[in-house]
N, C-alpha and C positions, 0 to 999 in steps of 0.2 A: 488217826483219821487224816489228819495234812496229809503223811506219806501217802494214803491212798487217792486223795486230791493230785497232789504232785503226780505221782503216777502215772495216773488218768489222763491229768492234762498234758506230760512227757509224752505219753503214746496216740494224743488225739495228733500231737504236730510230726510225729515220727512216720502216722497213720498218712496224712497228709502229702508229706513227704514221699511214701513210696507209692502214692495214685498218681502224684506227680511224674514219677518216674517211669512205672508203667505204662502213662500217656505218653509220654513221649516215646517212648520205645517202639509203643503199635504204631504212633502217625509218623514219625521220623523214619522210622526203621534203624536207629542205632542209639545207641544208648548214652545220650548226653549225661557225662559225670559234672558236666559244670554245674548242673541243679541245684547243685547243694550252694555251689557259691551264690546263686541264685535268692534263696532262701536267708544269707548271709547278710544279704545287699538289704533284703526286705527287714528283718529284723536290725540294724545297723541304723536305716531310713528311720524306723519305727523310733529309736530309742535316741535319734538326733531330735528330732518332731517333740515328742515327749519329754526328754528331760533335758534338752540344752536349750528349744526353743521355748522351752514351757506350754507348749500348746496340750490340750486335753485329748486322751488314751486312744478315742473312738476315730477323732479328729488325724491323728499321728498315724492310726493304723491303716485310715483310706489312705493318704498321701501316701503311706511306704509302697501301697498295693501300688497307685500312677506310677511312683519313681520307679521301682519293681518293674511293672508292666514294660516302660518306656524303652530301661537297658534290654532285656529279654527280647525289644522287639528290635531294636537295634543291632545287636549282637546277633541275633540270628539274620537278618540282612546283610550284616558286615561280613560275619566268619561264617555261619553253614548253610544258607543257601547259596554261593559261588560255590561250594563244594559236593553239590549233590550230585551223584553219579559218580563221584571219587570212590576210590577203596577204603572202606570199613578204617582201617587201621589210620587214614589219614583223618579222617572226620573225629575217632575216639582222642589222638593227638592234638587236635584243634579246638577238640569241648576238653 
């Protein structure tokens, strides 16, 4: 029963993960691989919050979302919107 738990919850974030990716691909139109590091940043945030700052699970996982949020909106200001209307191959280089 755990492994089918694990499972489940392995594929609910993998599931996530590629609606993530999908979105970006139709509104972007190129396929940012940084996502994943994206996803990194958020769980990394989450597990500072939670076990080094000692704050509670629910509490850890909004904050990682703002932190989360904050880079994703910087980084795309910073690095791909100056580059839109560039070629494909420079944009996939720079995510």
């Amino acid at each position: 029963m755990q492994f089918a738990v694990y499972g489940l919850l392995l594929g609910c974030a993998l599931l996530l993960a590629t609606v993530g990716f999908s979105m970006i691909r139709r509104i972007e139109g190129f396929l940012n691989i940084a996502h994943g590091q994206m996803l990194a940043v958020g769980a990394y945030s989450c597990y500072v919050f939670n076990s080094i700052l000692g704050w509670h699970i629910i509490l850890s996982a909004f904050a990682a979302v703002l932190v989360t949020s904050v880079i994703g909106y910087l980084v795309a200001h910073v690095v791909f919107f100056p580059l839109k209307g560039k070629p494909p191959l420079l944009i996939a280089i720079a995510s």
